[in-house]
C-alpha positions as CSV (number, residue, x, y, z in Angstrom):
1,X,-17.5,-1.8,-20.4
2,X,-18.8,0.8,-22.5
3,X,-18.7,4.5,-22.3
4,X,-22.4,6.6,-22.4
5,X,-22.5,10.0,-23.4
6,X,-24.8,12.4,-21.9
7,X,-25.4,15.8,-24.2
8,X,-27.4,18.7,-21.8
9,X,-29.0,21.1,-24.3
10,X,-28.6,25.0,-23.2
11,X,-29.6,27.9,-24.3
12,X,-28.0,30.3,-26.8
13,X,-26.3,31.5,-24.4
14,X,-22.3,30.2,-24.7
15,X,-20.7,29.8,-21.1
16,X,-16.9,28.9,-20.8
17,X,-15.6,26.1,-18.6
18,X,-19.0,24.5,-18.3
19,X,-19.1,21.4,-20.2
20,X,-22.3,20.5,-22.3
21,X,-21.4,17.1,-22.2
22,X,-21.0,14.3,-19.2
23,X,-20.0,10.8,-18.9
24,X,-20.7,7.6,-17.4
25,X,-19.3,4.2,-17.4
26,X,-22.0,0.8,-17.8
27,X,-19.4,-0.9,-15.7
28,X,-16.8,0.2,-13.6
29,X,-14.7,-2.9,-12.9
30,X,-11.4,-1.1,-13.7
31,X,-10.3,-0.9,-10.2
32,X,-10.9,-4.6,-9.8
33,X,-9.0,-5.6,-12.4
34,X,-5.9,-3.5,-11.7
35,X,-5.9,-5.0,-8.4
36,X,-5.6,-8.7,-9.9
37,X,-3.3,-7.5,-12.3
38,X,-1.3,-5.9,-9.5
39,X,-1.4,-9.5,-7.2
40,X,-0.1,-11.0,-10.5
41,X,2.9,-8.8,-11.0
42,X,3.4,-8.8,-7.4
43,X,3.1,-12.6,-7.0
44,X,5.6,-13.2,-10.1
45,X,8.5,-10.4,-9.1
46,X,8.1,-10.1,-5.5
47,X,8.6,-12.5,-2.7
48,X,7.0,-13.6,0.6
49,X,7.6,-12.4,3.7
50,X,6.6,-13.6,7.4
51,X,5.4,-10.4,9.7
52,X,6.3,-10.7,12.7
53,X,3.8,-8.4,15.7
54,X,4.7,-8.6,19.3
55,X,1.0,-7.8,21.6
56,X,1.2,-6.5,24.9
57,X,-1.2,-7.7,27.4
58,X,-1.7,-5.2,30.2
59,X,-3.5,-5.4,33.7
60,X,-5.9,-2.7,34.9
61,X,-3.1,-0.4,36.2
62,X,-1.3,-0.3,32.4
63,X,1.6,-3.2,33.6
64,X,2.6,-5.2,31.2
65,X,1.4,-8.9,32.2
66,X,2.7,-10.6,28.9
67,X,3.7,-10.4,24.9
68,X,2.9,-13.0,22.2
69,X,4.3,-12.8,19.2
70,X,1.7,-13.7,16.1
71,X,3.0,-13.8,12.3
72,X,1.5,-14.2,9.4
73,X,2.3,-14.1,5.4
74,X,2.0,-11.7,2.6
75,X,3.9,-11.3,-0.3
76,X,5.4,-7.9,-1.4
77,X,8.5,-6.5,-3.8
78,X,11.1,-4.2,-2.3
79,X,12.7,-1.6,-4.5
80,X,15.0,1.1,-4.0
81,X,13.7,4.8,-2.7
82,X,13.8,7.1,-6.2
83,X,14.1,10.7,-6.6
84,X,10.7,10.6,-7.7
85,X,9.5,9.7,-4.3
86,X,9.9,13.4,-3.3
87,X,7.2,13.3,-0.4
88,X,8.9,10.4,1.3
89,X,12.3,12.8,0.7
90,X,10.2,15.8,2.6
91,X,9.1,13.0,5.4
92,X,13.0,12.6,5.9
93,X,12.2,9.1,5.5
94,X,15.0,8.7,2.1
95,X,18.0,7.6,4.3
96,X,20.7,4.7,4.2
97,X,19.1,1.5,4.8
98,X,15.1,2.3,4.1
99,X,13.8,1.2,1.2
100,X,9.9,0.8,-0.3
101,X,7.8,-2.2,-0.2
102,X,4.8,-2.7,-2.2
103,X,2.2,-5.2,-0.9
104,X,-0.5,-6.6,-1.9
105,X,-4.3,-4.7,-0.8
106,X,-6.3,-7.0,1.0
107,X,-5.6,-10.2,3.2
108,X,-7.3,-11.1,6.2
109,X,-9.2,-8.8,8.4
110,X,-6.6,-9.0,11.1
111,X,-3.7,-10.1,8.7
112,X,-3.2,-6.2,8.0
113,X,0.7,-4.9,8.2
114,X,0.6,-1.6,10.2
115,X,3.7,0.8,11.0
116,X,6.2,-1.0,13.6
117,X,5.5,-4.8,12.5
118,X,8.9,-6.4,11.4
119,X,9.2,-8.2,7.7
120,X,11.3,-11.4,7.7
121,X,12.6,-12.0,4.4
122,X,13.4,-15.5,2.5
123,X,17.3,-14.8,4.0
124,X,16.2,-14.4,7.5
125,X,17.1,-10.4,6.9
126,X,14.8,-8.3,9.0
127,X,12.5,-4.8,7.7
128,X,11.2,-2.5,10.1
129,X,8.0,-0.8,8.8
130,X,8.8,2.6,9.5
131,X,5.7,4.6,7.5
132,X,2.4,4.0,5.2
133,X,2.0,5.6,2.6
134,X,-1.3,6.3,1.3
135,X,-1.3,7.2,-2.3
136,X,-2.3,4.5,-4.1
137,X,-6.2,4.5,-4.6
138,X,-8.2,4.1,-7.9
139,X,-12.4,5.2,-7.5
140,X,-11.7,4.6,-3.4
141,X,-10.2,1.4,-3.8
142,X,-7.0,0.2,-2.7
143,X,-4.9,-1.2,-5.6
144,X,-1.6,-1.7,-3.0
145,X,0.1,-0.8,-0.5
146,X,3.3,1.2,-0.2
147,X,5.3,1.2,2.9
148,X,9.2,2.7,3.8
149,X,10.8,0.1,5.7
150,X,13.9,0.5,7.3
151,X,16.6,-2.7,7.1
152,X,16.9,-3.5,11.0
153,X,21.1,-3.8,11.2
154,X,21.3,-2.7,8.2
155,X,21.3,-6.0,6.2
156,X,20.6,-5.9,2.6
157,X,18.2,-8.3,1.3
158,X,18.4,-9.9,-2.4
């Protein structure tokens, strides 16, 4: 990757905050590569977890006919909520027993965790995703994703 520069010839004329000089990248495969790097780290520190999504099944007057439970595996790290996570503070989301979770971007097209599936940890210890966040983008790609999750009877998980 190398970095091109662009010079754009003006008059005499000198006009402030108007730069005479752009940029451009041969290859942008930065974001790419932060996301393997990313799946690395997460793959080494973090751990796997089995999410667990019940699906209603409904007739045409909105009864419920049946629920199946489907799970699937991704692998993510769970860290403590910061003071530095001040939006998730303003959310009212930084209370006893939630906690963030950092997953990996991309698994299969219907393999994606979405607010209310349950996270069943190595110990059998069970997460509650209680809120996406969506903050983690680098040129409009996902590099991860960050989730609160609340510990369902308040078990800790090592």
């Amino acid at each position: 990757m190398s970095i091109i520069f662009t010079k754009y010839e003006t008059t005499t004329d000198i006009v402030f905050g108007t730069s005479k000089f752009d940029y451009r990248l041969t290859t942008d495969d930065f974001p790419t590569d932060t996301q393997a790097d990313f799946a690395e780290i997460i793959s080494e520190a973090g751990g796997s977890f089995n999410v667990l999504r019940e699906t209603e099944t409904t007739d045409g007057l909105g009864n419920i006919t049946s629920i199946t439970q489907t799970s699937f595996a991704v692998t993510g790290w769970i860290t403590d909520i910061t003071k530095k996570d001040r939006k998730i503070n303003d959310l009212g989301l930084a209370v006893p027993g939630n906690r963030i979770i950092y997953l990996k971007h991309l698994y299969n097209v219907s393999d994606v965790v979405k607010e209310g599936d349950i996270l069943e940890d190595r110990k059998s210890v069970q997460w509650r995703i209680e809120k996406l966040l969506t903050e983690p983008y680098l040129s409009e790609t996902k590099i991860y994703i960050k989730a609160v999750i609340k510990s369902i009877n308040l078990g800790g998980s090592v």
